[in-house]
N, C-alpha and C positions, 0 to 999 in steps of 0.2 A: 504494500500500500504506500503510497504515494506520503512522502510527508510535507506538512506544512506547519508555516511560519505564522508566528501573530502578523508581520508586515502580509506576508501571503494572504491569510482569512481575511484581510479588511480591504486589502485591493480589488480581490476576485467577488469580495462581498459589493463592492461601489459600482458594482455592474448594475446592481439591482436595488439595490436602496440607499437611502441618503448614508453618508458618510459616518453624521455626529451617531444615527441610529444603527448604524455596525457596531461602532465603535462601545456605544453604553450594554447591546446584544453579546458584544464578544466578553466585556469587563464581567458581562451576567453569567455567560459560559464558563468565564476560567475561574469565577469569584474572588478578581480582583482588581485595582484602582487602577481609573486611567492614567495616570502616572504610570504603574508597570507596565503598560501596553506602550508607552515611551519609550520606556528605560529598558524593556527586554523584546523588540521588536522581532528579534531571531528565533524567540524560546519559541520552542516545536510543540504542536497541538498534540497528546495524544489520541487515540480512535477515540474515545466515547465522547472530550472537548471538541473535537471536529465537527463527528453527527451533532453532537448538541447545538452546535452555532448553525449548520448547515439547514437544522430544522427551524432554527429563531428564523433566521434571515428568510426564508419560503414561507414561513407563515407572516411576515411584514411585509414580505414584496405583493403579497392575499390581500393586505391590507391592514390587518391586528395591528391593534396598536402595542408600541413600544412595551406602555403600562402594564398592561394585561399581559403583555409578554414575560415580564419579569416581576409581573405582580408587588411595584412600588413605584409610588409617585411623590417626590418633594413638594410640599406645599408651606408654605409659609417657614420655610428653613427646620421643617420635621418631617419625618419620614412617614410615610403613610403606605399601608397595608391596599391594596384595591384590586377584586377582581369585576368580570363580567355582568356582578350585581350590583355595581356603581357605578356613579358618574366617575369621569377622571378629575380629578381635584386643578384647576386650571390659574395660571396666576392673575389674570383678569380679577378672580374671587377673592385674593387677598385685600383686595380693594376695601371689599365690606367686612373683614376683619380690620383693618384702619381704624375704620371710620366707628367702629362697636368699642375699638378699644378706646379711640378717642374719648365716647360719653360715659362708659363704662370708673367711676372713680376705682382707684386700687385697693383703697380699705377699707370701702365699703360692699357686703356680703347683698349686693345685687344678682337679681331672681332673672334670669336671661332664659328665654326658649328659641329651639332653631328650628323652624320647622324645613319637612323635608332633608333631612340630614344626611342620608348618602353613607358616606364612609368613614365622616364623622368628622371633614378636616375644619370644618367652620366652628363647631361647639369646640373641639379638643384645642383649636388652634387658640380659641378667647379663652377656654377653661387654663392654658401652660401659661397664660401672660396674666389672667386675674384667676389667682388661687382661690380667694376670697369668695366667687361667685355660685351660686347655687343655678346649674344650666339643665334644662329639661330637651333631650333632641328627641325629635318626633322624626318616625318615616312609616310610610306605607307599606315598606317591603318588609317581610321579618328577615329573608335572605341582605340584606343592604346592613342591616341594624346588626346583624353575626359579624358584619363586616367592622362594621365601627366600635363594635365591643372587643373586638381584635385587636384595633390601635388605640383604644382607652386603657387596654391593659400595655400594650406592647410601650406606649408612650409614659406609662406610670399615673395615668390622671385618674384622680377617685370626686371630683366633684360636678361629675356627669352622669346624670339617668336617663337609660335608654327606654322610649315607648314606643311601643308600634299602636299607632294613630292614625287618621285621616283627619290633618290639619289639626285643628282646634279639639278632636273627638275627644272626650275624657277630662275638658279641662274644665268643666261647669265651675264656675265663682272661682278660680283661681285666675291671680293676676300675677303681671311679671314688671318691671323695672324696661327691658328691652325683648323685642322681637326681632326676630332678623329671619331672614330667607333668602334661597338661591333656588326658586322653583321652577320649574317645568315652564318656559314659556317662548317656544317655537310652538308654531301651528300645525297640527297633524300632517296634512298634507305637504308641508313645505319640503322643496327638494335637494337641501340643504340633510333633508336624515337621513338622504342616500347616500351620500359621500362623505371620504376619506372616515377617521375614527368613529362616526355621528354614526356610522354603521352596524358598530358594535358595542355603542351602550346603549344602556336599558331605556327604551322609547320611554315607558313610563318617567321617566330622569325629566328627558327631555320635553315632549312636546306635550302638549298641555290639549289636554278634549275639545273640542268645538275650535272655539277662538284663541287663536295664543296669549291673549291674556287674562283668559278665565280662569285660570289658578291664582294669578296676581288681585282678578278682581274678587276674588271670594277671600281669599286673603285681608286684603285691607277693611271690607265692608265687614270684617268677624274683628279684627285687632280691637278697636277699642274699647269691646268690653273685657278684654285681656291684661290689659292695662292698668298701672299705676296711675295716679294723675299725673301728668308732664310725663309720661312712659313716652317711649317712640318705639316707634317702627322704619324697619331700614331691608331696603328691597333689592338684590341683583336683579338684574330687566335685558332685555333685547336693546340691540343698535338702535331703534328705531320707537323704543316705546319711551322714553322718559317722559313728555310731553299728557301721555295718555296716564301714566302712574300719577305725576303730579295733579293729574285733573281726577281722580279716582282718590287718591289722598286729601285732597280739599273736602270734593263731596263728603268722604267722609268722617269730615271734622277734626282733622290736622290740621295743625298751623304749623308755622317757619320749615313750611314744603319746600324741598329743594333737590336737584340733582347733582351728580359728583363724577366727573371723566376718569376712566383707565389712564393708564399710564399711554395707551394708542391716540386717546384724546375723545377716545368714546362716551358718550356718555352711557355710565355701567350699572349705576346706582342711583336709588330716591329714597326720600324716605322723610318724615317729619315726626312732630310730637304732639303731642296732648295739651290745651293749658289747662293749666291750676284751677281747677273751682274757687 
């Protein structure tokens, strides 16, 4: 059998797929640091490192994403756990982790719920920065929610309770300090779910029943009775919805409405608060 070289598996791999994702596929084959795939450029694949990489790279040239390939994604500079039953934790999102941490004070034991939660990286990511906080994450999947009790443990957090919910389901009279969400809102039919990753995560994640913004609108029209007084609420949204959020959050009885751009310039986020009786 033929041998090959780490420089070998990543040339012969750039026939077929991007380069950086050889590259993070081979570090996951050989289980280790793209620094050594520098530094030992020569070191010889044995048979089983070979197949392994040779099958990564054929199932990304398919189109699988990276993630799911090597079942981890970095989000907000922690590692997260993610398979096929989650969204991919995307940095776009860290945006509304900013902005949570922003109102969120540090030594005060505030009541935070996330709904639709995923893989956990939005509650875990607020729960490692305020210890302090009492965080309830809701999702509809019990498989998603196996997922995120995987990186509650694997990341050490003990000040997150996981429910399987639909939305607001179970919360009768309790209230929270903040809400936040990263919900479902592409529109079923849009043909953005047929390509590239959007492929192979969980539709449910993404696109939202009827209109794409019927997750966000039943969302906001339930927050307020969820709420603390001056509680807010803080929304990830589509390229194209902030405008629509903001008019869905007046309606219903928010003030200091406002939206917030990506680092692309997008705007990513909305969200307002409650006043004071």
């Amino acid at each position: 059998m033929q041998q090959i070289t780490i420089r070998d598996a990543l040339q012969q791999s750039s026939r077929d797929i991007d380069d950086i994702d050889a590259r993070i596929l081979l570090q996951y084959a050989l289980d280790v640091s793209h620094a050594h795939l520098i530094a030992h450029a020569e070191q010889v694949l044995d048979s089983k490192q070979a197949q392994s990489f040779r099958l990564l790279t054929t199932r990304r040239a398919r189109g699988e994403p990276v993630a799911y390939l090597t079942g981890k994604r970095e989000f907000y500079s922690l590692g997260f756990t993610v398979t096929p039953a989650v969204l991919i934790p995307r940095p776009e999102t860290e945006l509304l982790v900013d902005m949570a941490l922003a109102l969120i004070p540090p030594d005060l034991p505030w009541k935070i719920l996330d709904l639709g939660t995923g893989s956990g990286a939005i509650a875990l990511a607020i729960a490692k920065h305020r210890p302090l906080t009492d965080i309830s994450a809701v999702d509809f999947s019990a498989n998603a929610l196996t997922v995120a009790k995987t990186n509650a443990c694997e990341l050490g957090v003990k000040n997150v309770r996981f429910i399987e919910a639909d939305w607001f389901d179970g919360f009768n009279g309790e209230i929270f300090n903040l809400i936040v969400s990263n919900p479902p809102y592409i529109a079923d039919g849009d043909p953005h779910l047929t390509r590239g990753d959007l492929r192979f995560e969980p539709r449910m994640a993404l696109a939202a029943e009827g209109e794409a913004l019927d997750c966000i609108r039943s969302i906001i029209a339930a927050a307020p009775t969820h709420l603390v007084e001056d509680g807010a609420l803080l929304l990830e949204h589509g390229y194209d919805q902030a405008e629509a959020c903001r008019r869905l959050l007046s309606e219903a009885g928010f003030k200091r409405v406002f939206s917030r751009p990506d680092l692309a310039g997008i705007m990513r986020v909305s969200g307002g608060a409650l006043d004071i009786a």
